[in-house]
C-alpha positions in Angstrom: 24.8 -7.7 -7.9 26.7 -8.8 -4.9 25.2 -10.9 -2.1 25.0 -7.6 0.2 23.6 -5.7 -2.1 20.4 -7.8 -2.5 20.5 -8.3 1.0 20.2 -4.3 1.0 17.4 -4.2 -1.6 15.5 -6.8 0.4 15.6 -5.1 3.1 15.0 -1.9 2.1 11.9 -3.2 0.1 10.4 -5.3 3.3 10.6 -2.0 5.7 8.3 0.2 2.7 5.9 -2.7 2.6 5.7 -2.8 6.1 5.3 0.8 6.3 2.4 0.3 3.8 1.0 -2.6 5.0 0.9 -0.3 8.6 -1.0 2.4 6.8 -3.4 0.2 4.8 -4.3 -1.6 8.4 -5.1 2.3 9.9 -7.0 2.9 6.9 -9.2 -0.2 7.2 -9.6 0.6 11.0 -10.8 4.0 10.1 -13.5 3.2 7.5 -14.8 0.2 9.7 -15.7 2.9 12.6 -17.4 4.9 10.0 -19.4 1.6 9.1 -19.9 1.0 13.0 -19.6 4.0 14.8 -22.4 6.0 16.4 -25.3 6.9 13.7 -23.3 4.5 11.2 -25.2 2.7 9.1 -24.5 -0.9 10.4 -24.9 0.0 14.0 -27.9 2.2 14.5 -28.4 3.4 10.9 -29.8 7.0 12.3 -29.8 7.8 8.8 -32.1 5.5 7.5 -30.7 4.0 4.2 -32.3 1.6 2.7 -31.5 -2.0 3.3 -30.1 -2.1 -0.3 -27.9 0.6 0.6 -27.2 -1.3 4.0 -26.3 -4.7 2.0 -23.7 -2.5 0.0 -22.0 -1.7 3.2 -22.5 -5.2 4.9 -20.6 -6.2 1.6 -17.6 -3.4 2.3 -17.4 -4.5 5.8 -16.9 -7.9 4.8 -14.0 -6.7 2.4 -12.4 -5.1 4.5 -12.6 -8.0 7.4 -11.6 -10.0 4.1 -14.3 -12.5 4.5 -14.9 -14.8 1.2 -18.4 -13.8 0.7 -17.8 -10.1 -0.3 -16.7 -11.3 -3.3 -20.1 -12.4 -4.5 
């Protein structure tokens, strides 16, 4: 493989990941406003789950924000 070519597959390879990358950051965005939005469950929680049910979300927000404790 010639010096061009790689340089091809590199870049080639570094615009789909940032296509993905793009797309996985306007996926997080849109399941963090269902988390927060009006009636969601960590802003007003209008429809009354149980606080175990709002720990599992608190724990998916904090995936999503990537925050260490989420892991736990």
């Amino acid at each position: 493989m010639t010096n061009d070519e790689l340089i091809a597959r590199q870049a080639k390879e570094n615009a789909e990941l940032r296509d993905e990358l793009s797309l996985l950051k306007e996926r997080i965005a849109s399941a963090k406003k269902v988390l927060y939005c009006i009636g969601g469950p960590l802003n007003d929680n209008k429809l009354c789950y149980s606080n175990e049910q709002l720990s599992t979300f608190f724990s998916i927000s904090e995936a999503l924000e990537g925050s260490s404790s989420a892991n736990h």
